[in-house]
C-alpha positions, 0 to 999 in steps of 0.5 A, spaced: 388 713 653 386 716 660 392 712 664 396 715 658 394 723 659 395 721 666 402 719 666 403 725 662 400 730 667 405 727 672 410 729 667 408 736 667 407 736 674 415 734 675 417 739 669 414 745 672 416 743 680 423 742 677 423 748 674 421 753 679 427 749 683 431 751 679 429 758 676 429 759 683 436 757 686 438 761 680 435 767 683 437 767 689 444 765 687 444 772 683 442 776 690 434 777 687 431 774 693 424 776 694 424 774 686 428 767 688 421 765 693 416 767 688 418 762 683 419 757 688 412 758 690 409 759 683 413 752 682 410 749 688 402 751 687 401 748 680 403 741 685 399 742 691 394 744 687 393 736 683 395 733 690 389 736 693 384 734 687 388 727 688 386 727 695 379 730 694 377 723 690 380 719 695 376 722 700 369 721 696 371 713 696 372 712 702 380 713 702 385 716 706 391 716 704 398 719 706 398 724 701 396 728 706 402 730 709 405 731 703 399 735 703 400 739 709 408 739 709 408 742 702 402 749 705 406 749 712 413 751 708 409 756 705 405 759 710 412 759 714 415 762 708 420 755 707 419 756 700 426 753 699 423 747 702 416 747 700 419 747 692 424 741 694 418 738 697 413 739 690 419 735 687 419 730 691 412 729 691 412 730 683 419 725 682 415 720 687 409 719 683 413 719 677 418 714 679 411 710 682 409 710 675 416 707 673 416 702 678 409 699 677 411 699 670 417 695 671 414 691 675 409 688 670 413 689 664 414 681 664 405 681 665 405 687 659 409 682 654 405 676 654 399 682 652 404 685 647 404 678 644 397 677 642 397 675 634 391 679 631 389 675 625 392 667 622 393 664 616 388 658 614 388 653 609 382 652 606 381 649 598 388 649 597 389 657 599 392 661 604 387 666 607 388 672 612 383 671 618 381 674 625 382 670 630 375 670 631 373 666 625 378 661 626 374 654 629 376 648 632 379 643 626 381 649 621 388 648 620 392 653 620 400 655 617 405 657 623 411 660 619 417 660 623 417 666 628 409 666 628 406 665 636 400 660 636 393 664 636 389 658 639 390 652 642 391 646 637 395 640 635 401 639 631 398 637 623 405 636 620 411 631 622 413 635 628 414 642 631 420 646 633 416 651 639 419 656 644 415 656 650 419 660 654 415 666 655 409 661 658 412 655 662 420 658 662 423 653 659 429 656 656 430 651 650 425 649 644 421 644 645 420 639 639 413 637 638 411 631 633 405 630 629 398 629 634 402 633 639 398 639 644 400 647 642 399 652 647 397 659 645 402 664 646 407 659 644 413 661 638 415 657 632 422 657 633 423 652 626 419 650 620 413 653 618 409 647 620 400 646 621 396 647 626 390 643 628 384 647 632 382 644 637 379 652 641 376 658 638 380 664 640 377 666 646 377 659 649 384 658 648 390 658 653 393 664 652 387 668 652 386 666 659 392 668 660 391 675 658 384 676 662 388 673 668 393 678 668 389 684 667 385 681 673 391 680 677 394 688 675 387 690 678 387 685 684 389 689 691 392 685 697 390 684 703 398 687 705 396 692 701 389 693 705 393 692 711 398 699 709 392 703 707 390 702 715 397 703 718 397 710 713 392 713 718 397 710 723 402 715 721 399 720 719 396 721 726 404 720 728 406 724 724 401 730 726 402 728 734 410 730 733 410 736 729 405 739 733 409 736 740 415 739 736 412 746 736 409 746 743 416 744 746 420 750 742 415 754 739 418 754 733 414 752 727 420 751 722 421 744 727 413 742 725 414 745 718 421 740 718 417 734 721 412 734 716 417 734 710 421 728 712 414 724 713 415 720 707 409 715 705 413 711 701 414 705 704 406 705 706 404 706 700 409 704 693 413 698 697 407 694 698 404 694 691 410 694 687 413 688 691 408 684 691 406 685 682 414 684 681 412 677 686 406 676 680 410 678 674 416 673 676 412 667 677 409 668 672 416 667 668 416 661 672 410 658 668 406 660 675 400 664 674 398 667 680 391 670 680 393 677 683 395 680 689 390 676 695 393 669 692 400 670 692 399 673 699 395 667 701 401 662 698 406 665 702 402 663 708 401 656 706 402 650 712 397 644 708 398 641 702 392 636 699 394 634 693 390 630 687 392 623 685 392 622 678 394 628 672 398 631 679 402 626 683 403 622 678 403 623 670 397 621 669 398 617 663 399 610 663 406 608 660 409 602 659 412 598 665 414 592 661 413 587 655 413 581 655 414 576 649 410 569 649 414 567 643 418 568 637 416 576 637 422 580 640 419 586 644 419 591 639 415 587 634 409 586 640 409 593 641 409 595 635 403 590 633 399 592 638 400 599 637 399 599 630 392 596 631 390 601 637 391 606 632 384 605 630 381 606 638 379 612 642 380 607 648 385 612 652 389 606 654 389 604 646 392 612 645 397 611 650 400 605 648 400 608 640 404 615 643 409 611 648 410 606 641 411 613 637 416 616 643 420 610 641 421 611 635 416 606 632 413 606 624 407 603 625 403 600 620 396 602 616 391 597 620 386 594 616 379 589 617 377 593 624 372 591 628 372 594 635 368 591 642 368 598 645 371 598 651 375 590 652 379 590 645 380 590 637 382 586 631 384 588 624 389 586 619 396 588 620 401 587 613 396 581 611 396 578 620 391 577 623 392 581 629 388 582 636 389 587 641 385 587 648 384 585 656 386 578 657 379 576 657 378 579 651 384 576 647 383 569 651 375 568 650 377 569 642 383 563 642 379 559 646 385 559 652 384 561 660 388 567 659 390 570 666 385 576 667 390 580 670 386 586 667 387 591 672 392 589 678 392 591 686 396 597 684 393 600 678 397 597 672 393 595 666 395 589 661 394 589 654 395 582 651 397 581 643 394 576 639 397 574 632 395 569 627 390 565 632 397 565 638 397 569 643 405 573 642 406 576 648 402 582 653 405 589 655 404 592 662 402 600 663 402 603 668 399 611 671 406 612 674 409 617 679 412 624 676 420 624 677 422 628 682 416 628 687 420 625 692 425 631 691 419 636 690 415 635 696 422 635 701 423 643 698 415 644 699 417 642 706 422 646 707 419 652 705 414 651 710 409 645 708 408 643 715 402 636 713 402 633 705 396 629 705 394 625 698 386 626 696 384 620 691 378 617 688 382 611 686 382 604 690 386 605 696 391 599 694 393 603 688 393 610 692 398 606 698 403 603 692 404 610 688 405 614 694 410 609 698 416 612 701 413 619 700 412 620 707 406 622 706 401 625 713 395 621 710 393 618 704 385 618 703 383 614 697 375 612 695 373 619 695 368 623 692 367 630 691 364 632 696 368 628 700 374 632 698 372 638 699 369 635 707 377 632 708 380 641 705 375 644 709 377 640 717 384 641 715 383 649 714 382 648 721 388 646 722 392 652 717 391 655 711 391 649 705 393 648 699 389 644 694 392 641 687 388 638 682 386 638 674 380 635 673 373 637 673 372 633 679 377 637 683 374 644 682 370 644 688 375 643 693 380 647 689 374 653 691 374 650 698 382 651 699 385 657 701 389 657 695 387 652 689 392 650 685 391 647 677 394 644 672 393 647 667 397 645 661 392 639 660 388 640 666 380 642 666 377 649 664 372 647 671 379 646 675 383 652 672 376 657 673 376 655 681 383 655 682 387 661 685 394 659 682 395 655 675 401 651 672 401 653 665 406 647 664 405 641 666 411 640 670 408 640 678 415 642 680 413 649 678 408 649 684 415 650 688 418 654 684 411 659 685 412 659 692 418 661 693 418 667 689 411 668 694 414 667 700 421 672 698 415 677 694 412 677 700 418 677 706 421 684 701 415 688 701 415 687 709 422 689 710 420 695 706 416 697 710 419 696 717 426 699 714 422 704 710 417 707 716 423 706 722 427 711 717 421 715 717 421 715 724 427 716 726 427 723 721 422 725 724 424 725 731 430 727 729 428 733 725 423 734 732 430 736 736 432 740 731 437 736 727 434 737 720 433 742 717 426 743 712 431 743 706 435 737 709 428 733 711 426 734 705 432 731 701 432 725 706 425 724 704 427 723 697 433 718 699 428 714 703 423 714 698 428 711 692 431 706 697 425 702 699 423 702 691 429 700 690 428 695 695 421 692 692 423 691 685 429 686 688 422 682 688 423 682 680 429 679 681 428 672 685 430 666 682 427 661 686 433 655 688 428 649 684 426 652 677 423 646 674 426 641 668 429 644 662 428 641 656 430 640 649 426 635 646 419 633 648 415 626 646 406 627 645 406 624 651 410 628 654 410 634 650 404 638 654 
């Protein structure tokens, strides 16, 4: 409500400047020249009345800021009797303020649709009904009916046999993404298909989206070190200002030179290119599926020279999919996987579920286990359309058939090997693996030529696995066998050397991410921890993305610099010129004006960056690929 009668009295303020200047060209046009000042002066007043109250604020919070020199160009005009110029100049400052609040606005209008698209209740299954309920009543497990147009209110999994969703206003995929049963829904996702059911796995205020709209509110209020930086050099140009009116009046003794000097300052470049370019460079990213936590980080991106990244869930997918299968006897591959899957599909053991989702991404229709008996943590038995059938590591599966199986549960370079045993006879064995994420050959070469200057992997994981993922990357140094502390001493050192990026998405990364100078979570599977402590989120689990969120910083940055040098020499250059006589106050003022809306223009270029790498698109997702 206040922001609203503060826009307003904006409006008002630039009705009444606009009339009085008109009123009184018309007046004076008509001979009525005494008339024609009265209705400038009356038209400039009201103006220079709440810009003086607006710098009596800034002042009680320890701001100067260059409205002064509006100030001072708008009661030097009347005191001269410049009422022409003074009215010119109301409008000006009146149109700037309002065109200010267009701009910021514009800027964000990305970062205000994710806060328009908060859903305000959901429609529960319970007891056979369908019933409206806030979002605070919903809990983890309720299962909700998504209708097709529906955004989803809190994080959740696919209950029905799939879920056609567009992702597009959190991650910028442009094309929906299909989601089978047991695959993971973000908040602020839209159903672009069937109804379908959703399971909770968050309450509301927990969920993805709803972090999100506290980011973005905390973003919108986040004030940047470029911005600080401007606010200084505003005393700058002020005092460089005042020296050359008063310089140009002592030289000539004319103070209609002074008066012309002061109208042509425009603050402008100092005071709107700075913000509005950096928020569009926030909104942008954000379109990206980059979440940069306000003004101080994207900064902070942009200067980037050290990148430390996370083994597992960063560099690579963090999810073992399979490498190989192979068959021991009359059992074709498909049927080995489909055997042992169907048969973890009564394990929690993460192995277990990443074998059951790489057999459902293919395709396979996986039978009802039954008779299951479970050693936590090495295998399983059960009955599989009356076989018996064994799942598990190969000291597992060999202790049960009495065979010295080869132990190959975990190799040198972090495969894992699920051995399958039907009807008393070892069938056949699959291989999984942590693999690296496609692209990150490509992906880190465009991080490099944008600036990284040093890549260095940061891993608790053995040594011999982290050099076998990471070989022909090109990697500075890898660092494997590391605990948490160890990661935050490695970010710390290399701070010394430049500013650091840290990426990482588990619960143990949170420290060095607090540690870097910007830390980078991601966020789509990441942990909370992670995603508190970093500076910058990825809300898709695509690590190409963090390429995409540093050009647009670098570019968002690079335009807020050219709109202030442009626009100050600009500045300057009238002043000067307005100091020899060549502008007139009139004349000054306008060209204020025309400076004043080519540096807005120029910032709100931020909004439409497109950054060379935007990340995959894509059609149709599996669960293990899905979130």
């Amino acid at each position: 409500m206040k922001e609203f009668l503060h826009d307003r009295f904006k409006v008002a303020l630039l009705v009444i400047a606009l009339a009085g200047l008109v009123g009184g060209i018309a007046l004076s046009l008509s001979g009525l020249t005494q008339a024609a000042d009265l209705v400038w002066t009356a038209g400039v007043l009201p103006v220079l009345a709440g810009l003086i109250i607006e710098i009596v604020r800034s002042l009680r919070k320890g701001e100067v800021g260059l409205d002064i020199v509006a100030a001072l160009s708008m009661s030097a005009a009347l005191v001269f009797n410049e009422t022409l110029a003074a009215a010119v100049v109301a409008l000006m400052y009146s149109g700037g303020t309002f065109l200010e609040s267009f701009a910021e606005g514009r800027a964000r209008r990305e970062m205000h649709n994710l806060l328009s698209r908060v859903p305000r209740t959901a429609s529960r299954r319970r007891d056979g009904t369908l019933e409206e309920v806030p979002l605070d009543d919903i809990r983890p497990g309720d299962l909700l009916l998504i209708r097709q147009g529906d955004v989803a209110p809190v994080d959740g999994t696919v209950a029905s046999d799939r879920a056609m969703l567009d992702q597009s206003a959190l991650t910028g995929e442009s094309l929906p993404v299909r989601l089978d049963r047991g695959a993971e829904v973000m908040s602020g996702a839209t159903n672009a298909g069937e109804a379908f059911d959703l399971k909770a796995t968050r309450p509301a205020r927990d969920s993805t989206y709803a972090g999100i709209v506290r980011l973005v509110e905390a973003a919108q209020k986040s004030k940047a070190p470029m911005a600080r930086m401007a606010d200084r050099y505003s005393l700058v140009f002020l005092a460089v200002t005042v020296a050359i009116a008063a310089a140009a009046w002592w030289a000539t003794g004319d103070p209609i030179r002074a008066v012309a000097v002061l109208v042509v300052a425009t603050p402008c470049p100092l005071i709107l290119a700075v913000p509005v370019a950096l928020v569009a460079g926030l909104s942008r990213a954000a379109h990206f599926g980059v979440l940069i936590k306000g003004a101080k980080p994207l900064e902070a991106l942009a200067r980037i020279k050290t990148l430390v990244l996370d083994k597992t869930g960063t560099l690579t997918d963090g999810r073992p999919v399979i490498v190989s299968i192979e068959s021991y006897g009359e059992l074709c591959q498909a049927e080995i996987l489909q055997l042992a899957a169907a048969l973890d599909q009564a394990s929690k053991h993460p192995i277990a579920q990443a074998l059951v989702a790489e057999a459902r991404a293919r395709g396979e229709k996986l039978p009802f286990p039954e008779n299951l008996v479970e050693t936590p943590g090495e295998g399983i038995t059960g009955t599989i359309d009356g076989r018996s059938v064994a799942v598990g590591g190969a000291g597992f599966i060999g202790a049960r058939l009495g065979l010295p199986l080869n132990r190959k549960t975990v190799a040198d370079t972090g495969e894992v090997m699920v051995v399958l045993a039907v009807d008393g006879e070892a069938a056949g064995h699959v291989v999984m693996a942590d693999t690296l994420r496609k692209g990150t050959t490509d992906m880190l070469a465009g991080l490099r030529s944008r600036g990284i200057k040093r890549i260095l992997l940061a891993t608790g994981d053995r040594r011999a696995v982290a050099e076998a993922i990471t070989e022909g990357l090109g990697l500075d140094a890898v660092r494997a066998d590391l605990t948490p502390d160890q990661k935050v001493l490695l970010v710390l050192s290399e701070r010394k050397k430049g500013p650091v990026m840290m990426v990482g998405d588990g619960v143990n990364d949170a420290p060095a991410l607090a540690a870097a100078d910007i830390g980078v979570a991601m966020g789509a599977r990441g942990a909370a921890a992670s995603a508190e402590a970093a500076d910058v989120v990825l809300l898709v689990d695509h690590l190409d993305r963090l390429l995409s969120g540093l050009e647009v910083a670098q570019r968002a940055q690079r335009i807020a610099f050219e709109s202030v040098a442009v626009g100050i020499s600009l500045s300057v250059a009238g002043m000067i010129a307005a100091a020899f006589g060549y502008l007139t106050p009139v004349e000054g003022a306008l060209l204020q004006e025309v400076i004043d809306v080519a540096v807005i223009l120029n910032a709100l270029r931020a909004l439409r960056i497109q950054p060379a790498w935007t990340g995959r698109t894509v059609s149709q997702q599996t669960p293990a690929a899905a979130v």
